[in-house]
N, C-alpha and C positions, 0 to 999 in steps of 0.2 A: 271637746271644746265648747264651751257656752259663748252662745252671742249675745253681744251688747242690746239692751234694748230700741226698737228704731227711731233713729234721728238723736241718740243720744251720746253720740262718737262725735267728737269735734269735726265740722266741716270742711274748715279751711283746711286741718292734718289730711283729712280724706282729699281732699285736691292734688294733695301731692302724691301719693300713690300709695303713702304707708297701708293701706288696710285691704288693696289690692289683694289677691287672692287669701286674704283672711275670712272675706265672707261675701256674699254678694247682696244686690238690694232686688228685691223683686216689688215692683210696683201695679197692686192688683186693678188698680182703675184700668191702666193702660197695658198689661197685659206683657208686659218688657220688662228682662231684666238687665241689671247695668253694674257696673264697676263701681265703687265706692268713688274713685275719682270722675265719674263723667262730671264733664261739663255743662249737663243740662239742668234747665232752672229746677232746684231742688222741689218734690213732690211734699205733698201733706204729710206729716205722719203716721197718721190713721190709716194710708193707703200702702204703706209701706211694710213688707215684709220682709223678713231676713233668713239665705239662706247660707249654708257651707259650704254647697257644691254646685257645680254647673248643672250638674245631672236631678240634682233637687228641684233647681232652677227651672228645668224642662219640664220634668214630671208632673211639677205644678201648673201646666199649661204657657207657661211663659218665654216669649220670642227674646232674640238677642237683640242688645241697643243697636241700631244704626249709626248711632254717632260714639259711640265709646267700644264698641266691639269685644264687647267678652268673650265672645266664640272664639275670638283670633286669640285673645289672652291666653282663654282654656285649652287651645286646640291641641295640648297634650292628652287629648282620651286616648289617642291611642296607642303614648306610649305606655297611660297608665293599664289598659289592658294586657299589656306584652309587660310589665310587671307584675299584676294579679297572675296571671298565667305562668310564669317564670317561678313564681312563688310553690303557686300547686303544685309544679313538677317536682318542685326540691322536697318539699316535705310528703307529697305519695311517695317519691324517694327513699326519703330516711326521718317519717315519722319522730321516733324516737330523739333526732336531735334538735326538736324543737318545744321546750318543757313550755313555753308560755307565749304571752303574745312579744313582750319584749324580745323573744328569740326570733318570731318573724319578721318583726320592725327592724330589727339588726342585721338580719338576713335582705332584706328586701331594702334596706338601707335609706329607710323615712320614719317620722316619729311617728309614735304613737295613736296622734293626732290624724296624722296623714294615714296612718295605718286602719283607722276604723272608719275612712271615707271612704277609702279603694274598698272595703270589704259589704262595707253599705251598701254603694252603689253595684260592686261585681257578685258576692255573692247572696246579697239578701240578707244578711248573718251577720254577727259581731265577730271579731277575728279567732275569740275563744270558743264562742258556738262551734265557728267553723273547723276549726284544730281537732276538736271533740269527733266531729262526724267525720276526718280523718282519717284518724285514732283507728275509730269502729270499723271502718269501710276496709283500712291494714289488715285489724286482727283480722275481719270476717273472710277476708279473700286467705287467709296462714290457717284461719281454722281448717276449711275447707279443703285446701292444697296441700298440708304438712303433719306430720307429725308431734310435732313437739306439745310438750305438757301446755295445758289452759293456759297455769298460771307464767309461764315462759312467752307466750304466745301475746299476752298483757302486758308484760316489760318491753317484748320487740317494739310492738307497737308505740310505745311512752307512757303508757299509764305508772303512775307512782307506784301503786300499790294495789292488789289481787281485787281488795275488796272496790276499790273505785273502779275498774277494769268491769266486772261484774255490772256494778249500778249504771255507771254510764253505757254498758253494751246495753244491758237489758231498757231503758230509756228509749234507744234510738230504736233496736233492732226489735225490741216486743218479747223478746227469749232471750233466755240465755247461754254465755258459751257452749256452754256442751249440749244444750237443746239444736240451736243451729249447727254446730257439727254432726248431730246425728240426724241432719236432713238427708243428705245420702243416702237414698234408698228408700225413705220414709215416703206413705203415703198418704199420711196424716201427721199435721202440727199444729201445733197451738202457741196462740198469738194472744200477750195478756194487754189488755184493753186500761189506758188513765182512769181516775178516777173520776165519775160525772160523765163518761164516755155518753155522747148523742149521737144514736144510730140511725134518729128518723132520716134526717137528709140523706145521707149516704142509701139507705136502702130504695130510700125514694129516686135517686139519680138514675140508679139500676136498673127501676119499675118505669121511665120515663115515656118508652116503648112496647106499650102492651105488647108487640107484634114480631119484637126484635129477635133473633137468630144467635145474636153472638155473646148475649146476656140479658139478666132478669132476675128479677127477685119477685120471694112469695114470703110473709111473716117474716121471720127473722132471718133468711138466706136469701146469700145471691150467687150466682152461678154466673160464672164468665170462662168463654170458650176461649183461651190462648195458643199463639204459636209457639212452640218451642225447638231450638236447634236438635232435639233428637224426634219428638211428635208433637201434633197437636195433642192438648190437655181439656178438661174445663176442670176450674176451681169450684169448690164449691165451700162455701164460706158460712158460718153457722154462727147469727153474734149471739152472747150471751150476757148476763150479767158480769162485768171483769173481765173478759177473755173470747176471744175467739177459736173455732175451730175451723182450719181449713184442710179441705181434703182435697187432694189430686186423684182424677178418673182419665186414667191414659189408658191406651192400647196394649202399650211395651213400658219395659223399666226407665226410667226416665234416670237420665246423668245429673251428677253435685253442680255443673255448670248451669244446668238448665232447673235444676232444685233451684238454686240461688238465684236465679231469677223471678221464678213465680215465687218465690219469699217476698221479694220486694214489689212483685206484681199487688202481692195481697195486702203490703203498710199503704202502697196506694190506693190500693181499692176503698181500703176503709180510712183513707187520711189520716195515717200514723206518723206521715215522716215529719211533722211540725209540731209544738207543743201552742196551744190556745191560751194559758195560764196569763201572758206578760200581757197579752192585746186585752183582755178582760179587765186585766185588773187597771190598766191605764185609762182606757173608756168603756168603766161601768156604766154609766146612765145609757149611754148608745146599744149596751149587750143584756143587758138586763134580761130581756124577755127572749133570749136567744143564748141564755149560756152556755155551752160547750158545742154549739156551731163552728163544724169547720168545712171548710172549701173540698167537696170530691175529688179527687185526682183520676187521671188517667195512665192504665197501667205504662202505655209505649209512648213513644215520643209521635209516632207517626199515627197511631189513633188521635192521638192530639191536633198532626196536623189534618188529617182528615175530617176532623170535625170543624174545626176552624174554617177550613175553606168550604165546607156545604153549609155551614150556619150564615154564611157574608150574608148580611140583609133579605135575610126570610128569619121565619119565625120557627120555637123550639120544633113544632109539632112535625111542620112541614119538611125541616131539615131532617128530623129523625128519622123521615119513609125515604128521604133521599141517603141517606147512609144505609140505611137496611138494606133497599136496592142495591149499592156497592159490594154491599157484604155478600147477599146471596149469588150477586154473577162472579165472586171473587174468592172469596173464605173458601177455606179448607173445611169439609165436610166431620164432626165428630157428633156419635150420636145422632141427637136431633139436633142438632145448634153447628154453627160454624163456628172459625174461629175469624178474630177482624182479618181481614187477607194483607199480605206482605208487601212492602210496595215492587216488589216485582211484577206482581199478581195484579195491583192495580195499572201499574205500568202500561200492562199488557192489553186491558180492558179495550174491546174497539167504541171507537167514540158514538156509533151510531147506537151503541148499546145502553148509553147513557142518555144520550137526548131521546132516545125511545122511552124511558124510564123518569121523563119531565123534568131532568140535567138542562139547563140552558148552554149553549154552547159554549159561553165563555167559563162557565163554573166547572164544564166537563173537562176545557181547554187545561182550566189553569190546575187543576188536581190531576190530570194524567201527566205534566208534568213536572211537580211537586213530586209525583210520585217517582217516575224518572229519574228527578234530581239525588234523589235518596237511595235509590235502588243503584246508582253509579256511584255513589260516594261522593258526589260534589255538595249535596245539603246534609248535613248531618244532625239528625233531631231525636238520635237516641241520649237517654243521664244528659241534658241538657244541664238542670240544675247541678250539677257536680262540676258546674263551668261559669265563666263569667255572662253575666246576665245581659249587658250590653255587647258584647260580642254575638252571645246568640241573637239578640234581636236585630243586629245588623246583618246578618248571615240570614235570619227568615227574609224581612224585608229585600232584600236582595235579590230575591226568586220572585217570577214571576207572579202577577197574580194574590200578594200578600203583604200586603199595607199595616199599619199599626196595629189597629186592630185585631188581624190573624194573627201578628206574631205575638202580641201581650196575652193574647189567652192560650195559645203553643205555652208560653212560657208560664202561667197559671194553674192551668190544668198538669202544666209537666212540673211543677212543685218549689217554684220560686215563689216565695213568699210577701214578693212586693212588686209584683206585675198587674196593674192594675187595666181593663181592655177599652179604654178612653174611645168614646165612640157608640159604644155600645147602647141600644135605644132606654131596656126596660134598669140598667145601672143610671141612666140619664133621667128617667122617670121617679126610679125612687129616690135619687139626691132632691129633685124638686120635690117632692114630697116631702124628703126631711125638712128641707129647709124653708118650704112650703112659698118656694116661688112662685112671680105670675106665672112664667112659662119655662119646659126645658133645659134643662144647659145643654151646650153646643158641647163640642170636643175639649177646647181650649177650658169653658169653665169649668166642665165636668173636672177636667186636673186638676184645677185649681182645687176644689172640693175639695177632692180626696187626697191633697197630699197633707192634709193635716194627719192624715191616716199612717203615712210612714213612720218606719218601715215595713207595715202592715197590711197593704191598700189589696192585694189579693184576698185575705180574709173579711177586711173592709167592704170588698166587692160580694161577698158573699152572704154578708149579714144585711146589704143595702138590698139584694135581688131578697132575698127569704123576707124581708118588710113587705115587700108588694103582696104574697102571697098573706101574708097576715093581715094586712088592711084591705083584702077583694071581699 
């Protein structure tokens, strides 16, 4: 849907409600957004911007009107979630009987239209990206589990044809069909790297902690200590020109379950599961001196949340001896390295062992029960991204102890592509930078900032923090 430019929709039409959920007005003086029909005395146009969704509307820092009540208008989010959700069950279902997007707009029973708003806002993704990752995630679970030929395995799934089955697996997954089937057992694989692949960040995320127990990197490897349902592991990860090589150092033979997960441990590790091509090439002058930056990921949901909740308002350096501490009274011992510990394992931790270890009470409080949460089954922050993105962040916030902030970087570091962590001091420092403010932005403006960045603002965020370090 293209919107009109502002103030250039006829007025008096808009009084009358016609253009009511066609698009909304967001007015950046005042920090409100409103109905096309309110009734308040129309803003400048200059100050006026235009969004499509309520959820845009937010993201950009902007409150709902008081006197025209868009909330109440929109206050379908959460059937439109129990839609999005409804969606995904049907086609992990039966893949196959949804050749395009028009088969999910029909299925899901909204146009097109409507069909790439739900997919904006829930999955970060356009509805065909989405279908794609699908697709892969079908075959890869049929490779793994069955028997039947490659090219069999490509048609279950919906691929047209062997040859696109092939290109789109190896895109998302890094290997190919028969490379990821023949993980079973394997104790080494190889993982082929985009073109332009930028390895400094990434290896530098891993080096972040000279001191750390449960990874590190030295020249071009990084070693990460993992849990796995049959043993603890550590990867060890080797980038190259093109390609990587990752090796697994366990104990004992490790299961195709537990393979298939340190696979996808390792596109995280080195921020595979995204392509950087469409944000570049949309804001070249902004990527220019950073091209082929992408945003580190974290391999579990709950290292995620762990970091989230000992990062709240202290600094990288100081948070990262308070996580190391966690790890050492916690992790699972392999080698010389631990691995992150389970939230069972943190669960368990006595809290006096924490504030001994320079935990403030409340940060020790609200992370043993985060951990809790998760180790019962009531927070669930494993493949986060493989879900609606506003649903998880209503599920994090809802726990204890985890405000905006925690949950947008849960949801960044766990691989949604448009969770931007509003709030956050040195993302607030470099926007004023860019845009070479007197002072700061707050929360609300920081949004505002960055939602010019959508559906991008977690890579956004990534390219704004790597500035700072370029202009120290």
């Amino acid at each position: 849907m293209k919107l009109p430019e502002p103030m250039s929709w006829n007025r008096a039409e808009a009084r009358t409600g016609k253009f009511d959920g066609r698009f909304i007005l967001g007015v950046m003086t005042t920090g409100i957004y409103c109905l096309p029909s309110c009734a308040a005395r129309p803003p400048k146009p200059e100050n006026v911007r235009l969004f499509i969704t309520e959820t845009e509307a937010k993201a950009a820092g902007l409150r709902a009107c008081k006197r025209c009540r868009p909330d109440l208008y929109y206050r379908g989010e959460d059937e439109n979630i129990s839609l999005f959700n409804g969606l995904a069950a049907r086609v992990e279902s039966s893949p196959e009987v949804f050749g395009d997007a028009s088969a999910l707009s029909r299925s899901a029973g909204v146009s097109l239209t409507k069909l790439g708003d739900l997919f904006r806002d829930h999955a970060h993704l356009a509805p065909v990206a989405w279908l794609r990752r699908m697709r892969v995630r079908r075959a890869a679970d049929d490779l793994l589990t069955g028997r039947a030929r490659i090219a069999e395995v490509g048609f279950g799934a919906g691929f047209e044809s062997e040859s696109v089955f092939h290109r789109q697996f190896l895109a998302q997954m890094r290997m190919t069909p028969g490379a990821y089937r023949a993980l079973e057992g394997a104790q080494v694989f190889l993982l082929h790297l985009p073109v332009a692949y930028r390895p400094k960040e990434i290896l530098a995320y891993h080096a972040r902690d000279p001191l750390a127990v449960s990874e590190r990197s030295e020249g071009n490897r990084i070693w990460k200590a993992l849990h796995t349902e049959d043993d603890p592991v550590v990867l060890e990860i080797a980038i190259e020109p093109g390609q990587a090589w990752v090796k697994v150092h366990a104990r004992g033979k490790i299961g195709r379950t537990s393979m298939a997960a340190l696979h996808g441990a390792a596109l995280k590790i080195l921020s595979l599961t995204h392509d950087v091509a469409t944000f570049e090439t949309r804001y070249p002058e902004f990527v220019k001196a950073r091209r082929g930056l992408r945003m580190p990921l974290l391999p579990t949901g709950f290292d995620a949340l762990c970091w989230g909740i000992i990062g709240q308002q202290i600094n990288v350096t100081f948070a990262s001896s308070l996580r190391r501490e966690m790890v050492e009274l916690a992790g699972e011992k392999i080698g010389d390295m631990r691995t992150h510990p389970t939230p069972d394992r943190v669960a368990n931790i006595d809290m006096g062992a924490l504030t001994a270890r320079r935990y403030s009470r409340s940060k020790a409080s609200y992370l043993l029960d985060a951990a809790a949460a998760v180790a019962s089954g009531r927070l669930k922050v494993e493949n986060l991204s493989e879900g609606s993105a506003i649903a998880a962040e209503k599920m994090l916030t809802g726990q204890r102890g985890i405000g905006t902030w925690t949950a947008r970087y849960v949801l960044m570091r766990g691989g949604f592509g448009d969770a931007a962590p509003v709030g956050d001091s040195a993302l607030a420092t470099a926007l004023q930078r860019l845009h070479k403010l007197p002072e700061r932005p707050d929360a609300e403006q920081t949004a505002r900032l960055l939602s010019v960045f959508a559906p991008y603002r977690s890579l956004a965020t990534m390219h704004l923090w790597t500035s700072l370090k370029e202009a120290s």
